[in-house]
N, C-alpha and C positions, 0 to 999 in steps of 0.2 A: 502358677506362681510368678511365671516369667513375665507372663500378660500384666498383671498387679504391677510389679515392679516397674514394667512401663509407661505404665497407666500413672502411677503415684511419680516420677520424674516427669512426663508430659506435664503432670498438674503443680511441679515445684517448677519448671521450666518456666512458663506462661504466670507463674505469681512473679515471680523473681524479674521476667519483661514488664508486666506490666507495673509492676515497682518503678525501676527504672524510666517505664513512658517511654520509649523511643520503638517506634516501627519502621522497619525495614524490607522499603519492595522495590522490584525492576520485573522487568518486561521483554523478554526479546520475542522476536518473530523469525520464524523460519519454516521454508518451501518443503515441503513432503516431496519423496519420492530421492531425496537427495545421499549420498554414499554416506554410509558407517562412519563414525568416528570423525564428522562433520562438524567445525568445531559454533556453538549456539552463542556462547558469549560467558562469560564470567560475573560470577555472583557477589565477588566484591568490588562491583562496582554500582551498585547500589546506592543512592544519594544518601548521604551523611554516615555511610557503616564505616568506613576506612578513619576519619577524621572523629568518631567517638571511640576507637580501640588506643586503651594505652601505647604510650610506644613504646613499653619494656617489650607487650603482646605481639606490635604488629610484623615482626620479623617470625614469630611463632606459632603463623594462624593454622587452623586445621577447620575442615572443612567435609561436612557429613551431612547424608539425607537426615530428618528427622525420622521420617518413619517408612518404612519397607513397605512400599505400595508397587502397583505395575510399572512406578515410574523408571521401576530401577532398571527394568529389562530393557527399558528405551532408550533411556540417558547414564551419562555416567562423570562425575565430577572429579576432578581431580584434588584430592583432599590439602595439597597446599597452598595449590593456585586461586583455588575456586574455580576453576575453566570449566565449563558443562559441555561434552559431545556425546553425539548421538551414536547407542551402542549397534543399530541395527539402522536402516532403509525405512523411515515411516514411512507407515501407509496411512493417510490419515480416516479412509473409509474404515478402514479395520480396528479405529479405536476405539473403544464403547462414550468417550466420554465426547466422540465427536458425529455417532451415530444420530441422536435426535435431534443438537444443536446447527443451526448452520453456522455460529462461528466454534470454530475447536482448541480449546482452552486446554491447558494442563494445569494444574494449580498443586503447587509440594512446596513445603518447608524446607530452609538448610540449617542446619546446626553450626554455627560457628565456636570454636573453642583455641584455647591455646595449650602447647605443648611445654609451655611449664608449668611443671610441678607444683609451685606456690602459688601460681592466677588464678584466679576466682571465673575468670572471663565463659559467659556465656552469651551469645545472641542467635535469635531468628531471624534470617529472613528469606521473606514472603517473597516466591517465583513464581512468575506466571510468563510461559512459553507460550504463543499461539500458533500453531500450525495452519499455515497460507496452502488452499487449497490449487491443483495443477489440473489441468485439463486431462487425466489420464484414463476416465471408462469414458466410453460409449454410452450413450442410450439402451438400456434392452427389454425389450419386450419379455412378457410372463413365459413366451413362448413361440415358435415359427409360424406356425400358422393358427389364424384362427378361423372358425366358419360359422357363418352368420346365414339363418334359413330366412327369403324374404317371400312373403306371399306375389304373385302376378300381380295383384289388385293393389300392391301399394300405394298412395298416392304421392305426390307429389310432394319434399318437403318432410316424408317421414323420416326416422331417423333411429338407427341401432347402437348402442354401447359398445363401443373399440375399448381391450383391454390399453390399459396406459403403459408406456415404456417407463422405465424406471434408472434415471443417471443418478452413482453414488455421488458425485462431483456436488458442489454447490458454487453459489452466488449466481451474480447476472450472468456472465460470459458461460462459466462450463457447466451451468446445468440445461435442461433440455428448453427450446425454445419455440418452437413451433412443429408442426406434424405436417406431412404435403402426402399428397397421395397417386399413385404412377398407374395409369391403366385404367382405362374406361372411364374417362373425365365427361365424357357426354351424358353417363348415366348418373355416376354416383359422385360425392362431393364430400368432404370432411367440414365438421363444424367442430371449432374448437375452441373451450371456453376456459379461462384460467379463472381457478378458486381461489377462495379467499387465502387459504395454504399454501398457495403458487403452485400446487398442483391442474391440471390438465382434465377436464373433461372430451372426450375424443368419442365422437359420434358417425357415423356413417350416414349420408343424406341421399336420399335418393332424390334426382333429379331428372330422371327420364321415362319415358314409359316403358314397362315392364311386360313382356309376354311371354311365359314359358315357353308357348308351343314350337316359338322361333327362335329363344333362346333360352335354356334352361340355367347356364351358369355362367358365372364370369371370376374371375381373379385377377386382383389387384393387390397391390402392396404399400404398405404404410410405411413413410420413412419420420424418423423422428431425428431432428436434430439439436442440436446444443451450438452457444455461442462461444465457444472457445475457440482458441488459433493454434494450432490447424482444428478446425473442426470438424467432428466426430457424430456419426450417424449410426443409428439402429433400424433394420427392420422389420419385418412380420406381413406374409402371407394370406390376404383373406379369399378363402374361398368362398363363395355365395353362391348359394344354391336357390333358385328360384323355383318358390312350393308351386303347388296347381290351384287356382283356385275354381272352381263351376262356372266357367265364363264358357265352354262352347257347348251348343244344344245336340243330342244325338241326330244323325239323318240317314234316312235313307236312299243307298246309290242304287238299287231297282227299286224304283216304287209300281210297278206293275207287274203283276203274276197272273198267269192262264193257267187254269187247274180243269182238267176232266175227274170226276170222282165217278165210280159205279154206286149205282142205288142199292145194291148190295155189299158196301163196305159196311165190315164189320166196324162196332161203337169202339171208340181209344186208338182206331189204326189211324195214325199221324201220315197227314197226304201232301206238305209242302214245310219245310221251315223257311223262316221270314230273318232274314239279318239289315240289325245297325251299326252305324258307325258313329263312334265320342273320341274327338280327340282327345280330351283330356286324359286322366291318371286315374288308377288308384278306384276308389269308390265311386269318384264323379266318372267314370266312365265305366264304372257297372252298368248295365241295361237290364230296364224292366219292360217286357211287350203286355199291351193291351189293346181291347175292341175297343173302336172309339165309340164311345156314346151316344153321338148327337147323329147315328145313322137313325131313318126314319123305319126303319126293320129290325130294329138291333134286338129285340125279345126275340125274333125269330130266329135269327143268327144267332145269339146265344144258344136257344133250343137246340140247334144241329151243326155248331162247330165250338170248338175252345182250342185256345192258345197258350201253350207252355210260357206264364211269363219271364222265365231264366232262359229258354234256348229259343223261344222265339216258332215254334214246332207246331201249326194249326193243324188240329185232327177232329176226327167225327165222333159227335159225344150222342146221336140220336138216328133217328132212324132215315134214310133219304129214301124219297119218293120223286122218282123220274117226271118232272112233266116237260113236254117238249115247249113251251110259253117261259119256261120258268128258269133263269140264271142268278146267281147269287154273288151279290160284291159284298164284299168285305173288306173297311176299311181297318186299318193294323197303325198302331201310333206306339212309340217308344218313348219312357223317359227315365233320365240318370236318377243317380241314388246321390248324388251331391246335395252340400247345406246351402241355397234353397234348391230343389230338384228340380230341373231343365226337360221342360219336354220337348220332344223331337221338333223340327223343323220344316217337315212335312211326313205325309203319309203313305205310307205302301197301300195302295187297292188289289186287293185278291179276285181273279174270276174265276166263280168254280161252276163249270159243267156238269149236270147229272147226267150221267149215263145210263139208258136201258140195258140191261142186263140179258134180253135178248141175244145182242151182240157183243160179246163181252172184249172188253176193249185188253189191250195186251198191259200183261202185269211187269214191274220193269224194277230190278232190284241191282243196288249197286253195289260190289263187293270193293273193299277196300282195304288193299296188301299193305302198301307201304306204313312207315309209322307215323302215325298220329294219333288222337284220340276221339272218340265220339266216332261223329260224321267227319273226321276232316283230315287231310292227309299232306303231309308235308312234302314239299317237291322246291328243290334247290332253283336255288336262279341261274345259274350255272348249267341247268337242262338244256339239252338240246334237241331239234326237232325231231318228233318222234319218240320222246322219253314217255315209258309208261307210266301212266299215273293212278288207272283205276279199272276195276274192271266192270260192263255192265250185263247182267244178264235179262233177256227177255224170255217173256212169254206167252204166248196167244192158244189156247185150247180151239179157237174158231179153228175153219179148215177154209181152202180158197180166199176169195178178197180179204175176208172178214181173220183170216190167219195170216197174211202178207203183211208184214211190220217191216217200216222201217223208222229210224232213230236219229235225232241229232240234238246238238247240244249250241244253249245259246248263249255262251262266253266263247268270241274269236280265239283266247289266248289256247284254247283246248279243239281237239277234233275226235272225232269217232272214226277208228276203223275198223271194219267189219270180221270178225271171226269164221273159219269156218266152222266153228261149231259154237255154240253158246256163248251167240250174242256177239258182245262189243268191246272195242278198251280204247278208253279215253287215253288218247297222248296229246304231248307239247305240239301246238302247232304251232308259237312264234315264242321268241325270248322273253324271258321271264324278267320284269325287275323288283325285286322285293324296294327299293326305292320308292319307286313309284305310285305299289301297287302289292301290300302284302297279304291281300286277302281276296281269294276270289269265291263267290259263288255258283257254284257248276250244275246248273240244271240240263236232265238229261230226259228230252221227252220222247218220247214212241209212239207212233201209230198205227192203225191197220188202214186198209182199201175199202173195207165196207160199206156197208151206207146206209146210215152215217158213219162217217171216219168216226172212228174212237181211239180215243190217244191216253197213257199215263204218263208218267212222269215222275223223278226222283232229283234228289240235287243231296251234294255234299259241299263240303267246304274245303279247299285248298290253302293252303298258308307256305306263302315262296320264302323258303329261307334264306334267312340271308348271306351271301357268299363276299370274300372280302374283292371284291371290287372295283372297292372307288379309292382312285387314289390319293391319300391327302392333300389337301387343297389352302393354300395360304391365301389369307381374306386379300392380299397384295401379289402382283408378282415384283414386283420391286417396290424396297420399304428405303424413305432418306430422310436421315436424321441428321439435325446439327449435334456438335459434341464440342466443348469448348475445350481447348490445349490444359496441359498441366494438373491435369487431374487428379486422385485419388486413385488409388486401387479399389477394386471393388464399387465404384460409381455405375451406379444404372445408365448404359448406354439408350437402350430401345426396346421394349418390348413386341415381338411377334405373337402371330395368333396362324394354325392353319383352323380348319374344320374335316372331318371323314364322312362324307354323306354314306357309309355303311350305318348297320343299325345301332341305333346309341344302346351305351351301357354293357358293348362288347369290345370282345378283344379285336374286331375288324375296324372300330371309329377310336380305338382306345390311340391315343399318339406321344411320342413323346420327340423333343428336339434335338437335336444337334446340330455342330458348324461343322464347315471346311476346316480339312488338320492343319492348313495353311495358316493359319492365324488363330493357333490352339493356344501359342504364347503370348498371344495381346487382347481375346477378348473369350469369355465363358458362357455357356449360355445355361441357365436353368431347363434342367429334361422336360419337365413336367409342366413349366408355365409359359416358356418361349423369353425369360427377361433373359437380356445379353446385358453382360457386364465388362469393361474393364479390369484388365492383370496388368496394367503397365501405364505407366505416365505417357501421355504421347507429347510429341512435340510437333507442332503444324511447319515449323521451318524444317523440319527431315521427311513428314511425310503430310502431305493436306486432306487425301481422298482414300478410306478404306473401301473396299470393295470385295466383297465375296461371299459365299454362299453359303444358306442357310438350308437344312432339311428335318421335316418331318415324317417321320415314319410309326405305320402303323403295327398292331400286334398281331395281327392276321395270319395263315398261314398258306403262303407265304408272305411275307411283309410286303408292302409297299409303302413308297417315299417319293414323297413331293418335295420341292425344292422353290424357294425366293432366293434373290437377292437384292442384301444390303449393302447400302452406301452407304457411309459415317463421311460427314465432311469435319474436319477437324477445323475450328474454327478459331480465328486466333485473339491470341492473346497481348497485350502491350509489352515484351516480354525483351524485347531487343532495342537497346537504343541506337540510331544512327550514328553510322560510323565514319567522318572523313577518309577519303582515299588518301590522301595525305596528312601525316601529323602536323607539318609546316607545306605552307602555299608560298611560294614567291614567285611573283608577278611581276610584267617590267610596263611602265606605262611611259610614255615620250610626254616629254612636257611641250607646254604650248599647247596643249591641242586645246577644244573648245571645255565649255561645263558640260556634264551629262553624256560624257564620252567613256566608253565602256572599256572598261581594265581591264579587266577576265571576266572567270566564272568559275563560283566553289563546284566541288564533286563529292558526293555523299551517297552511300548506300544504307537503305533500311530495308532487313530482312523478311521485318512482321508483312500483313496484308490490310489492304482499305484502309481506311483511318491510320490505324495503328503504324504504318509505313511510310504514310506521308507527312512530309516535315515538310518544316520552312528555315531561314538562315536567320541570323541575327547577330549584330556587334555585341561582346558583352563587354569587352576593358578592352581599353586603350589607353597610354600616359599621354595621347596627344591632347593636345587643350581645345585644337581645332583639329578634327580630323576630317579632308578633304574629299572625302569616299560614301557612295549611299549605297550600302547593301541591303538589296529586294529580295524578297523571301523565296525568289527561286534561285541564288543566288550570286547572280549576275551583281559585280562591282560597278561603281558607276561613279565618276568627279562630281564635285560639285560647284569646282571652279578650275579654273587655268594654275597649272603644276608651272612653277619655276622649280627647275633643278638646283639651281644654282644658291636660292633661297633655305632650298632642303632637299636634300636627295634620296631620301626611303622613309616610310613610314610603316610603323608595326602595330597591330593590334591583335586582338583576340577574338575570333566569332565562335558562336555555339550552333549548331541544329536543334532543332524543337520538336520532337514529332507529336500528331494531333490525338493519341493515344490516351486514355487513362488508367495510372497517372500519368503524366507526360517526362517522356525518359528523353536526356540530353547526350551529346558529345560537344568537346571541344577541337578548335586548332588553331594553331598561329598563321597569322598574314603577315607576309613580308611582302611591300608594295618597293619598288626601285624606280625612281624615276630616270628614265632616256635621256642622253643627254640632246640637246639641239644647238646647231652653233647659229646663238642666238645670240651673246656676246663677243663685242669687239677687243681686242688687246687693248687693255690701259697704260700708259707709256707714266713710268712714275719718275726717270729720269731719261732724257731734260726735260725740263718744265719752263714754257715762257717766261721771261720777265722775275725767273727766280735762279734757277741753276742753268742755264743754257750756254754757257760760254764756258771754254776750257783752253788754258793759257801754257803753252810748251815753250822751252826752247828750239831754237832751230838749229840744225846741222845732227836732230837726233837720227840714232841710227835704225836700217829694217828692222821691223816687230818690236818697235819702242809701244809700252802697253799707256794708251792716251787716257783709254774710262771704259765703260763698259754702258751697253744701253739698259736699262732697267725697266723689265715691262713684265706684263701677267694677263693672263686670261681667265675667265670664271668658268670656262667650260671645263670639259673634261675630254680625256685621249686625243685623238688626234683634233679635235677642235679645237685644243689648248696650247698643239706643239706649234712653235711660233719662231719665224725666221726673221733675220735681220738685214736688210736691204740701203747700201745709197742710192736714192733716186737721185738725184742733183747736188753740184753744188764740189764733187770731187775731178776737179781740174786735174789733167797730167795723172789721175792716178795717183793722187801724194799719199790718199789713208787706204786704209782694209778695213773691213768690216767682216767678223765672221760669222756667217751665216746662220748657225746656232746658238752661239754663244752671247753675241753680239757686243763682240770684245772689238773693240776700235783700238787699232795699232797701226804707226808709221809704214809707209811700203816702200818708202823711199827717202833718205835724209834730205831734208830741204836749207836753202841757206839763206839769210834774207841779211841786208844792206847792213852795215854796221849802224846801230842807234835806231834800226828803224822794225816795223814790224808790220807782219800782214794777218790780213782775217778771212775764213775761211767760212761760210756759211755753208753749211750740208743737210741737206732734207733727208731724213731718214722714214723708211717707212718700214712696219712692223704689222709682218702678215700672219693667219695662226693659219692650220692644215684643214681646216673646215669647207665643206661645199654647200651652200659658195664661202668660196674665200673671202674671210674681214679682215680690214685695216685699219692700220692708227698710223698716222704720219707728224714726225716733230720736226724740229729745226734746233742744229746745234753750233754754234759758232765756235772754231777753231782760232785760237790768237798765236802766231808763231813770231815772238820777238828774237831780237838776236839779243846775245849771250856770248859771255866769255867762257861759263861754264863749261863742261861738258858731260856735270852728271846731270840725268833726266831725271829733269822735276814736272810733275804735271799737277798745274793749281787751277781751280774750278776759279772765276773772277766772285763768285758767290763767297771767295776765301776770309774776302776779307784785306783792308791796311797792311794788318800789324804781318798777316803772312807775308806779303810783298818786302817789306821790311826787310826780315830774315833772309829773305832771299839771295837780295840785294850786297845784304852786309857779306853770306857767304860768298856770292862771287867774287867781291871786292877779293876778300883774304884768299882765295883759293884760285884766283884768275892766274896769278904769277904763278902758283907751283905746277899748274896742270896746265898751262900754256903748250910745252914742250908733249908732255904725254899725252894730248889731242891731235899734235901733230902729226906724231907718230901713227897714235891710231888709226886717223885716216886716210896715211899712206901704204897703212899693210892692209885697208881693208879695199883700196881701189886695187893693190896687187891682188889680191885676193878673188875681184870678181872681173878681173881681166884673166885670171888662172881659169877659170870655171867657165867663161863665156866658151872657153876652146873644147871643150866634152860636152857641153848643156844640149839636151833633144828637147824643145819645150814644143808641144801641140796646141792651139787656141780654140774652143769650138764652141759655135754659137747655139745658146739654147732659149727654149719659149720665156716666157716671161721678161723678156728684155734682159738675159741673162747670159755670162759666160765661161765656160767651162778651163782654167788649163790645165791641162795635163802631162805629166813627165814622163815620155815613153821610157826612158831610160829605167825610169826606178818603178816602171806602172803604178804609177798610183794617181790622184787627183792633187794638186797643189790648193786652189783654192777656187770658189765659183764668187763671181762677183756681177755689179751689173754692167751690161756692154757698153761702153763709150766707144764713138766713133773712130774708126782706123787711124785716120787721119794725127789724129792725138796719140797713137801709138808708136805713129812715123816720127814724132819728134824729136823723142827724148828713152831715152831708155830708161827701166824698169826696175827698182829692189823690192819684191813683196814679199810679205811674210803670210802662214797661214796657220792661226791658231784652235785650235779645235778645244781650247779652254782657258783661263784666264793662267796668268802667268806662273801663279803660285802653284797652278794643280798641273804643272807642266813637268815636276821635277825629273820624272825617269822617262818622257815623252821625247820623238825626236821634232825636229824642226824644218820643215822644208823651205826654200825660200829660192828665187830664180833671178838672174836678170835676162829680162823679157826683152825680145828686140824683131820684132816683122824682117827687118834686113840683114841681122848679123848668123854666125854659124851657131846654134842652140847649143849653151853651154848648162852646166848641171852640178850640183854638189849636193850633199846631206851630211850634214854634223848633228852629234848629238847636241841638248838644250844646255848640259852643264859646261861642253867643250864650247856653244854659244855662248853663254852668259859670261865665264871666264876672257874669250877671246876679244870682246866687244866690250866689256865692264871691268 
């Protein structure tokens, strides 16, 4: 009834839409494999459902499956929001709706409603989720191995059905893409054809020639892979078994037999058996014996001999009559029971002797202990000389010659020794190798003395068993594989192969593999087939060369084990980018040098090997516009013209490493380029200047360390190329100015006094040298004007001043000549008291130094007063001395002291030191 009622609402639902006319669908996509409660997307968003719901409804919407299908176990909606997540972990192979399609669709209804009471409000709509398939199965085969029978006679190009591997996955990348096949690529080949279904037809081609006898089986393994990333491989095991087919003809290894028979053998008594050998198998090396036909007696040898044709056993079916003219050949041919039947390859000839019965030749019967069957008796290979193997008994009724028997046997690997009582027994006379040689047959004749000698004879068959022996044997004694880094787990490294020359299809050739436990954690090997696989990712930068041993051993008892060893070269990969030694380079290059003069050189390591390792260099940024540098790919820096420093002094860019790898992996690093300084530049003197600032206008009568100008000069170099001294070369008479040697602060050394109304000029050559070697220069000319004055504040005016300043000047001394008349006078009587006080303590020392320079010195107070340049003695005799010595310009003087001396060759060296403020106060 329940059913009904849903049934009759689905059908008022869908009237009541289709009234209305408005359908409602969306679409999202989403990845399998992804966690629970994963949110898909929301179903009201939908194109035009939100903007057709009233808006009393849309704050009241509610939100339900239409109909209770599997969808519900999957998804799960949130009935206010509309949100749709996923209740479980899709799998998308395990959907049915996504089993036959490759793309996998979900398709369900939602019911929209509102949760008031008075809305009429229904709608549908139409979801459709598609699930985006992941790379998550493998490839897999129906099964591990399969086995595929091929005949010896296959020929070339024929071809067997490989079951197909089967990936739930779909599309181009993760479903399966091609088949390879690992092991015995000389003989056998995969042909693979894709169906109209995109499924795989997978064949096995035989492409080599085929011979059981040399090799009966082989195994190989089918890898299937898919294009997804990382991708994912299946295999499966073929074993191949190679049938027999009638390809080798029986033959005989004695093809000659001497037979003596008595003419009185009884008919059916069997006088020699006859053996061949078939290598092949099975039916085709059943053996049938028969008379050959095309003898030209063969009625008559039919009459008086037949041959067992299952054992090969020629016996007497008639009656023999001795005649002494008369020998019998018998020619003996064997052929297989294989489709088509093979006859032998040649022929055994029998010669039989009739013997008269007069002298009855000795009867010779072989008894045989050990086990075997028939005629034939088994004897290990493992025998050693002298092992019994059979016993022979004779008999001769004759008495004397014609009763004198003796015996031998004509297979070396056997000997006769003698009994003393009944007869003979065969033993080992040399080692036995069932290898070799698993069948012998032992013929044992006997004779008597008579005359005629009469001899019998008897044969059995031997069959050397086989003993385990041989010790497995690897087709290599050392196997080398490349193997490339970064591998999978599980990756086919190499397949080995030994062989067990014991007898096949026993537990003495039966072998199975193992490695060294040394390397049990990085590679595995298959027991049964010899493939070695990878357990671990390797990495060629921590190790490049495996090495170690591999054995197989047999099931024998006791076992034996043969051993190879494998080398795996781990072969690399692009996997490492080059790394600068340094994140920043800074380099110092001297300017001036030529173009094409080498800066440095980057340093860079690459881990990987070959290609993958080697790099070259390259600028990638720079902000220069012109950058002066050519970096070579090995990377050596290189100018590309003449560096002034002075122009620019560093330059920065960016280079990368490139290595030749694919893809090709980079690093970065900074260059810091500095250029050297060179003292290539001379001092520029910016004041005085010819013919514009060069004249500078004092008063006279100023006092020691009166501050005149300062020289104004600069260099473009840098450190000591740049530190720059100040020198008068000419032009300073008496010693009137100072100059200080750093600063190049020109000040009075002595007050001068010039004529009333009148004025003199003082021209001085200055030279300005920087600390560079070699030493530069710049040399000016500065003219000193010293008028008289009534004044006696110092004024220092450049003549560059100007009128209007002269002016001023002028007018101030006018008005200030009268008041400071008296206070100049004064001043200059306390300042001659003063250096008349100080002449009487002054230690003053003179000492001449390089450069046309010279030094004085204050022993009193040890220190240096001032270095200037040496003027002649003579000029020192004449006049005495006030210098001052400033080590900065007046203003940076303030907490500075002040030395200053009056110099005199004749008088007693007198000495003072006042501080600069008690000077300025005292003198201003």
């Amino acid at each position: 009834m329940m059913a009904v009622c849903r049934f009759v609402l689905v059908l008022l639902f869908g009237a009541i839409n289709l009234i209305n006319g408005q359908e409602y669908k969306i679409t999202f996509a989403q990845n399998e494999e992804l966690p629970k409660w994963t949110f898909v997307g929301n179903v009201s968003d939908a194109p035009g459902f939100l903007n057709s719901i009233p808006a009393a409804d849309r704050g009241s919407l509610l939100f339900h499956f239409l109909e209770q299908t599997m969808i519900n176990s999957i998804l799960s909606i949130h009935d206010e929001t509309g949100s749709l997540f996923t209740t479980v972990v899709v799998d998308r192979e395990s959907l049915p709706e996504c089993q036959v399609s490759e793309k996998c669709e979900l398709l369900f209804d939602i019911a929209a409603t509102s949760k008031r009471k008075d809305s009429s409000l229904f709608e549908i709509i139409s979801v459709k989720v598609v699930i985006n398939d992941l790379n998550d199965n493998s490839p897999t085969f129906p099964r591990d191995t399969q086995a595929i029978a091929i005949s010896e006679a296959a020929a070339n190009g024929s071809s067997y059905i490989i079951e197909n591997a089967i990936d739930n996955d779909t599309g181009a990348n993760n479903s399966i893409q091609y088949y390879e096949l690992v092991g015995d690529k000389n003989v056998f080949d995969l042909r693979v054809e894709r169906k109209l279904d995109e499924s795989f037809s997978v064949k096995l081609v035989v492409i080599g020639r085929l011979d059981r006898e040399k090799k009966d089986s082989y195994t190989c393994t089918v890898i299937a892979k898919d294009g997804g990333n990382p991708q994912r491989v299946g295999t499966m095991e073929l074993n191949i078994t190679i049938t027999d087919e009638n390809d080798n003809a029986p033959f005989f290894a004695q093809t000659s037999y001497n037979i003596t028979v008595k003419e009185d053998t009884q008919d059916g008594a069997g006088i020699l058996q006859i053996s061949a050998t078939d290598n092949d198998i099975n039916e085709n090396s059943w053996l049938l014996y028969r008379l050959s036909s095309r003898q030209s007696d063969i009625e008559e040898i039919k009459s008086l001999f037949y041959i067992n044709e299952h054992t090969g056993v020629l016996s007497i079916i008639g009656q023999l009559v001795y005649d002494p003219n008369k020998v019998y050949k018998i020619i003996v041919e064997a052929i297989d029971r294989g489709k088509p039947p093979l006859p032998s390859t040649n022929q055994a000839e029998v010669t039989v002797y009739i013997e008269d019965t007069g002298n009855n030749p000795p009867t010779v019967q072989i008894n045989l202990i050990s086990s075997g069957t028939g005629r034939m008796v088994n004897v290990s290979e493992f025998s050693t000389k002298g092992t019994f193997v059979a016993h022979v008994e004779v008999k001769d009724k004759d008495t004397g010659q014609n009763g004198d028997v003796s015996c031998s046997v004509d297979d070396a690997s056997f000997a006769l020794e003698p009994l003393s009582i009944k007869g003979y027994k065969v033993v080992v006379a040399k080692t036995l190798d069932s290898e070799k040689q698993d069948l012998h047959t032992v013929v044992v004749t006997c004779e008597d003395k008579g005359s005629p000698v009469l001899s019998s004879s008897d044969s059995f068959l031997v069959r050397v068993t086989d003993e385990n022996d041989m010790v497995p044997k690897f087709t290599k004694k050392n196997y080398f594989e490349d193997f490339y880094e970064n591998n999978e787990r599980g990756d086919l490294v190499i397949s080995v192969r030994a062989t067990d020359d014991d007898k096949s299809n026993t537990n003495n050739s039966k072998i199975e593999y193992y490695l060294d436990s040394s390397v049990k954690d990085y590679f595995a090997i298959d027991a049964s087939t010899g493939t070695i696989r990878a357990l671990t990712r390797f990495d060629r930068e921590e190790k490049s060369v495996w090495t170690f041993k591999v054995f197989a051993r047999d099931f024998g008892n006791p076992p034996l084990t043969g051993n190879a060893t494998v080398n795996i070269r781990i072969k690399d990969e692009n996997d490492n980018a080059p790394k600068f030694t340094n994140t920043t380079f800074v380099f110092y290059v001297q300017e001036n040098l030529p173009s094409d003069s080498v800066a440095d050189r980057l340093t860079a390591k690459d881990y990987d090997a070959d290609e993958n390792g080697m790099f070259t260099y390259a600028i990638s940024d720079t902000k220069e516009t012109k950058l002066p540098f050519l970096l070579f790919p090995d990377g050596v820096i290189k100018t590309t013209m003449e560096l002034d420093r002075e122009a620019k002094s560093s330059y920065e860019f960016s280079v990368i490493a490139i290595d030749k790898g694919i893809p090709k992996r980079t690093s970065s690093a900074k260059v810091i380029i500095k250029v050297s300084d060179v003292n290539d530049e001379s001092p520029k003197i910016v004041f005085p200047k010819k013919d514009v600032n060069d004249t500078i206008v004092i008063d006279h009568l100023k006092p020691s360390g009166t501050f005149i100008t300062q020289i104004e000069a600069y260099d473009l170099d840098e450190g000591i190329n740049s530190k720059l001294s100040y020198v008068i070369e000419d032009g300073n008479v008496d010693r009137l100015f100072l100059l200080n040697l750093k600063s190049g602060i020109l000040s009075m050394a002595q007050p001068y006094e010039v004529e009333e109304n009148t004025e003199e000029n003082f021209r001085l050559v200055i030279a300005v040298h920087d600390g560079g070697i070699p030493q530069r220069s710049e040399r000016c000319e500065l003219n000193i004007l010293i008028r008289y004055s009534n004044v006696t504040i110092s004024v220092t005016t450049p003549v560059s001043s100007g009128p209007n300043t002269n002016i001023i000047i002028v007018v101030v001394v006018i008005f200030l000549t009268f008041f400071l008349s008296l206070a100049i006078i004064i001043v200059i009587c306390v300042i001659r008291k003063f250096d008349r006080d100080r002449m009487k303590t002054q230690n003053i020392q003179i000492n001449k130094l390089p450069n046309n320079m010279t030094e004085i010195r204050d022993n009193t107070a040890n220190g240096v007063i001032m270095t200037r340049p040496y003027d002649k003695v003579d000029s020192l005799k004449k006049r005495k001395e006030v210098s001052f010595s400033f080590e900065d310009d007046l203003d940076g003087m303030q907490d500075h002291e002040m030395s200053f001396s009056n110099n005199s060759v004749f008088n007693e060296p007198v000495t003072e030191r006042i501080h600069l403020k008690q000077f300025k106060e005292y003198y201003i």
